[in-house]
NUDRENZA-930297 format. One record per residue: residue number from 1; residue in three letters; x, y, z of N, C-alpha, C in turn. Coordinates in steps of 0.02 Angstrom, whole numbers, plus 50000, padded with zeros to 5 digits. Layout:
% NUDRENZA-930297
NUM/ALA/X/Y/Z/X/Y/Z/X/Y/Z
...
//
This chain:
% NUDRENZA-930297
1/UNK/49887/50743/52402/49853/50775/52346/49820/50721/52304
2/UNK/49755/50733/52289/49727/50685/52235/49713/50680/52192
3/UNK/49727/50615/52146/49756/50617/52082/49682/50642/52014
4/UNK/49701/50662/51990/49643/50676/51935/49605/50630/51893
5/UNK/49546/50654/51877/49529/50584/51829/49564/50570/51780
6/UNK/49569/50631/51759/49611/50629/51687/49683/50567/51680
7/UNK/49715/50593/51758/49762/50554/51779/49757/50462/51787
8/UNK/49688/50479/51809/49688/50374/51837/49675/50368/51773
9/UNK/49653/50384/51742/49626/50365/51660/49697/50344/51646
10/UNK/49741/50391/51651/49801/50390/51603/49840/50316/51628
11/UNK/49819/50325/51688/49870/50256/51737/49836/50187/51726
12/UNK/49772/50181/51724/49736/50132/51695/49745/50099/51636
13/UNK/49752/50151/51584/49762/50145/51520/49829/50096/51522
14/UNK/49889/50116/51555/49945/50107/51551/49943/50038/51570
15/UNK/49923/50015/51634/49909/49972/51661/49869/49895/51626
16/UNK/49833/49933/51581/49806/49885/51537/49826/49860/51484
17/UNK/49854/49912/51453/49927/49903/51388/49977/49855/51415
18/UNK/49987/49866/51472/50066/49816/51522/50030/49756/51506
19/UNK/49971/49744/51541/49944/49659/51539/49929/49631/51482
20/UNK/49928/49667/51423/49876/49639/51363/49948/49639/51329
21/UNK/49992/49672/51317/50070/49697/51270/50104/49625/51293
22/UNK/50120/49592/51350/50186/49571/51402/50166/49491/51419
23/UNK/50183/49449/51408/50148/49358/51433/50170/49367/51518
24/UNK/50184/49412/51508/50173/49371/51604/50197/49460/51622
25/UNK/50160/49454/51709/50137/49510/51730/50164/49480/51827
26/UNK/50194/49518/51852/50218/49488/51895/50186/49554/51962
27/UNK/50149/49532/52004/50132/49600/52064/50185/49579/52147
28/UNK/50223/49650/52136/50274/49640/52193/50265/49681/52240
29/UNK/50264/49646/52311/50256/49711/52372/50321/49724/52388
30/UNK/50331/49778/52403/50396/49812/52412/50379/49871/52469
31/UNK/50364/49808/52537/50356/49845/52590/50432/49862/52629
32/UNK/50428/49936/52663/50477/49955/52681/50547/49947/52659
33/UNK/50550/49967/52601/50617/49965/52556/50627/50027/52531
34/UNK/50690/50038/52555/50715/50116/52537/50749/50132/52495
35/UNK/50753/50206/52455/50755/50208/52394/50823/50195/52343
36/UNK/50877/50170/52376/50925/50151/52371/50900/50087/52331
37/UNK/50888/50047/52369/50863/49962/52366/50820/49966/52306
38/UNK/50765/50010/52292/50717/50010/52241/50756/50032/52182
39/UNK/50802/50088/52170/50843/50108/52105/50872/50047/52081
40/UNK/50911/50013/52126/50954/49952/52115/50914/49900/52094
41/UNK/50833/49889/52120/50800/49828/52097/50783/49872/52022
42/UNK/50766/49919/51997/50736/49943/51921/50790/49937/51895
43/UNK/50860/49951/51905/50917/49955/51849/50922/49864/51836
44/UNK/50913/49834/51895/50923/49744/51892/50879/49717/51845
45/UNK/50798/49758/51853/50750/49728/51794/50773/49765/51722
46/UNK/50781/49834/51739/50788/49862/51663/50854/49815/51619
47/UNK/50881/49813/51671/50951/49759/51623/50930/49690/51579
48/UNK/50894/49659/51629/50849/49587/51607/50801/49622/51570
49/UNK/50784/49674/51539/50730/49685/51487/50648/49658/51519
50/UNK/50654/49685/51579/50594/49689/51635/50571/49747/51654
51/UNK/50516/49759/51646/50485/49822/51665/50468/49831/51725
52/UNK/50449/49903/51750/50432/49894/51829/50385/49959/51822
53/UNK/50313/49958/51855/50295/50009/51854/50257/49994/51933
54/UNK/50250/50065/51961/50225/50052/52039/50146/50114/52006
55/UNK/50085/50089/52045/49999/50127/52034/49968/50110/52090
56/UNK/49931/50133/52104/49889/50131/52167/49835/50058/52137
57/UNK/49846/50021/52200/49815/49964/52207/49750/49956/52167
58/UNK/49719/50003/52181/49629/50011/52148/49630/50025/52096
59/UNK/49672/50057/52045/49697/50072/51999/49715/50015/51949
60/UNK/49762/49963/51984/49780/49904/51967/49716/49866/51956
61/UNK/49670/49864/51991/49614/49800/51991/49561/49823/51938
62/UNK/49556/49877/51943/49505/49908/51892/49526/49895/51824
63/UNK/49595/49915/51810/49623/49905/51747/49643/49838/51754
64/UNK/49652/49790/51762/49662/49716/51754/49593/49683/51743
65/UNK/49534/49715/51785/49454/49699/51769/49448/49703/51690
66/UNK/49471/49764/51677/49449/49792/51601/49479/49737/51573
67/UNK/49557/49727/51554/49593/49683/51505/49560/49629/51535
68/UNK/49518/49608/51546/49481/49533/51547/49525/49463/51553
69/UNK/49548/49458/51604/49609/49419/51622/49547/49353/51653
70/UNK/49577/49288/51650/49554/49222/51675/49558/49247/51753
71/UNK/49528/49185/51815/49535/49154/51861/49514/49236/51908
72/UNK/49547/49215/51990/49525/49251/52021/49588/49286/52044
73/UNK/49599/49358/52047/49660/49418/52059/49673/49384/52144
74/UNK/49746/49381/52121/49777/49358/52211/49741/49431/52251
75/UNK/49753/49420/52328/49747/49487/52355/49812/49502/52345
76/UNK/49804/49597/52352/49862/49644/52342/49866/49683/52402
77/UNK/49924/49663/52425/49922/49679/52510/49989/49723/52494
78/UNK/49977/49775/52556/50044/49803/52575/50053/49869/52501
79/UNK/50103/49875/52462/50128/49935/52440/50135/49891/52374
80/UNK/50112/49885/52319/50128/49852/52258/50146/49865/52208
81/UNK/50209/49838/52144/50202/49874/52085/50217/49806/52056
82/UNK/50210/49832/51986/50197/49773/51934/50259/49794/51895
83/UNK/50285/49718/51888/50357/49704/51855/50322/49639/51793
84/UNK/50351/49689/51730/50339/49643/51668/50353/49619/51604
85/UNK/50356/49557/51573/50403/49562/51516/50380/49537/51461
86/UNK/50407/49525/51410/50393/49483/51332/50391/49416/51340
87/UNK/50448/49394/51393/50476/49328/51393/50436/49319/51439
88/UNK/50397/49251/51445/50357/49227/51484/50393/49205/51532
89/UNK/50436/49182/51574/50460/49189/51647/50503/49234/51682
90/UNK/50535/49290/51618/50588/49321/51634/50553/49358/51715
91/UNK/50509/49400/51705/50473/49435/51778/50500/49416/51811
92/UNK/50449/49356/51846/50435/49320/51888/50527/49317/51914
93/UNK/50576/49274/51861/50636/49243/51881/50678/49297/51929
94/UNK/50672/49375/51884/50713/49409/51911/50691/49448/51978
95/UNK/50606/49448/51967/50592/49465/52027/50617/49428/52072
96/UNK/50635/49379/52089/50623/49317/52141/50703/49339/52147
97/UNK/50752/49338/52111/50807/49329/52128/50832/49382/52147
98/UNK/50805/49465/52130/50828/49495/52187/50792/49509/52237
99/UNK/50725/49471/52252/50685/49466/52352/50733/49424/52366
100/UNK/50783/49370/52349/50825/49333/52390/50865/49402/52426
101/UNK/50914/49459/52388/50942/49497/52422/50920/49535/52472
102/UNK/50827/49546/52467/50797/49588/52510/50777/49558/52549
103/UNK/50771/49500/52575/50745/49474/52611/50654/49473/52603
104/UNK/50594/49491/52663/50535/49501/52644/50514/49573/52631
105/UNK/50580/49615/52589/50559/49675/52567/50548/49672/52500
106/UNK/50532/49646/52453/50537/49658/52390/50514/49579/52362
107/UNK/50444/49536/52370/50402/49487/52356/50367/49482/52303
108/UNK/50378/49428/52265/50322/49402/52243/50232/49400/52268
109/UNK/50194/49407/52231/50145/49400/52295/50065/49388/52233
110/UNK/50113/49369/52179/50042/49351/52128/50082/49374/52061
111/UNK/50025/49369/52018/50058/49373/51944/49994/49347/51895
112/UNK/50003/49370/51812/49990/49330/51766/50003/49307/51747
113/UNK/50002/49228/51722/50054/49204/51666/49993/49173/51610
114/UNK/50027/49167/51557/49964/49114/51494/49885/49172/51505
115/UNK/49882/49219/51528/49837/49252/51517/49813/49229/51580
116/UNK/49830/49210/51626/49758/49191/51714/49793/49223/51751
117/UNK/49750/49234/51816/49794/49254/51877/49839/49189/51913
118/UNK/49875/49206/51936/49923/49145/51990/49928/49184/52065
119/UNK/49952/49130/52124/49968/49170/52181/50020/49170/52162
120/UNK/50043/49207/52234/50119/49194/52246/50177/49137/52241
121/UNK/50124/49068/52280/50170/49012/52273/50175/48975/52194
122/UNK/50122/49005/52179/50118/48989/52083/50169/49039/52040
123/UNK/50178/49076/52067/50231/49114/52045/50302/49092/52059
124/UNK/50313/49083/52097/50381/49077/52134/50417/48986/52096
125/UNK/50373/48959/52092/50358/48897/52056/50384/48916/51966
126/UNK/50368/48964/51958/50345/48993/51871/50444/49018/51893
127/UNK/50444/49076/51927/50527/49091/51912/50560/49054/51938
128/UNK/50568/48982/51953/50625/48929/51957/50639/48910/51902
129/UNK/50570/48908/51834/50599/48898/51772/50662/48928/51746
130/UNK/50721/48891/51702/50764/48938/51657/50745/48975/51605
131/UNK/50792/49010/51589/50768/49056/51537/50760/49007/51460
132/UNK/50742/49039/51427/50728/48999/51368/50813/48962/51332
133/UNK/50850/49031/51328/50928/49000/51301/50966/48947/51346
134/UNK/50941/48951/51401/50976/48892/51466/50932/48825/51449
135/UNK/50873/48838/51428/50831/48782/51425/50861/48757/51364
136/UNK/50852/48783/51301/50890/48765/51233/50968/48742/51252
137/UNK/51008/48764/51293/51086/48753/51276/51087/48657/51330
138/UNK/51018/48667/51396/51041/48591/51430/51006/48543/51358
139/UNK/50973/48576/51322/50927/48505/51281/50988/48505/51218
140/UNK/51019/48546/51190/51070/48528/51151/51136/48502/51170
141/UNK/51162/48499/51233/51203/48458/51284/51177/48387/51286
142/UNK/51120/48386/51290/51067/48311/51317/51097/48272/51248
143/UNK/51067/48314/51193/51081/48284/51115/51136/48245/51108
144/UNK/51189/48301/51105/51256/48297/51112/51317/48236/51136
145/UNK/51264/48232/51200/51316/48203/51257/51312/48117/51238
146/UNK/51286/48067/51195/51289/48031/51168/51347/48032/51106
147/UNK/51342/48049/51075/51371/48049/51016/51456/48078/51053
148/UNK/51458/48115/51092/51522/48140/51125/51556/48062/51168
149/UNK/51516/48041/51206/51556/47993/51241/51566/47925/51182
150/UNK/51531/47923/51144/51560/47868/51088/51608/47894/51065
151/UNK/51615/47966/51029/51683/47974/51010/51754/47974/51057
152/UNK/51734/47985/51118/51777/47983/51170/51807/47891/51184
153/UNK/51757/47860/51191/51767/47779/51178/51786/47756/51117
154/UNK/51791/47769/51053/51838/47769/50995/51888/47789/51006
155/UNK/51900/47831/51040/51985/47864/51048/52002/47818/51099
156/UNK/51987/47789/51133/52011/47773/51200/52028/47693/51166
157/UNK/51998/47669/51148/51992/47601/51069/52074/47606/51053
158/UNK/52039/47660/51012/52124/47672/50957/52188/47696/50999
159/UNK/52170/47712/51047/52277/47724/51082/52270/47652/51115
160/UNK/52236/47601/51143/52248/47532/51166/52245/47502/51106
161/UNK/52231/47500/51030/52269/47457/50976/52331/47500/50949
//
């Protein structure tokens, strides 16, 4: 059955709000994955405060044309939906970490980040980053870890006098 104008309008619209609202925009193929596997990947993003919306490919390019995005759109192969967030790597991270469970059902395969397009391997690159609080807690450890082993070598001082 085919979809109405009224309808792509509405999906476009949506589509364009996702990219312009969200710092990073993550496009995932989720070839041959059954619907078991797909509930479990939306409850995994909805938990991480990741969005997931699946639109027909042409749909996607038209409305990403409009929001006037940098560089050149990866190709969008296979069955695609767009997973997206506030936090500039969150997407990308969680996408990636549950395609480890799916194996090549559930990919990375492009993205936005900083407002441009990226491929896939620019992506996959982008969610190895930590999250922002992991990044903050190793740089306040880094701080830390000076001033800790001197106090540790003062104690160690004072029980040998």
């Amino acid at each position: 059955m085919p979809i109405s104008k009224d309808k792509k309008k509405e999906i476009c619209d949506k589509v364009t709000r996702i990219a312009k609202e969200n710092s990073s925009l993550v496009f995932v193929n989720f070839h041959k994955i059954n619907v078991a596997d797909v509930t479990a990947a939306r409850r995994a993003l909805r938990e991480k405060n990741v969005g997931y919306y699946v639109a027909k490919k042409t749909l996607i390019k038209k409305s990403l044309v409009d929001a006037e995005i940098q560089g050149e759109m990866p190709e969008l192969k296979g069955e695609v939906g767009i997973a997206y967030s506030s936090e500039p790597t969150a997407a990308a991270r969680e996408v990636f970490a549950f395609s480890k469970k799916l194996d090549d059902q559930f990919k990375l395969i492009g993205g936005i980040f900083e407002g441009k397009f990226k491929n896939g391997d620019e992506m996959n690159e982008i969610a190895l980053i930590p999250s922002l609080e992991v990044l903050r807690g190793k740089f306040l450890n880094l701080i830390n870890s000076p001033r800790q082993r001197f106090a540790m070598l003062l104690s160690e001082k004072a029980k040998k006098a």
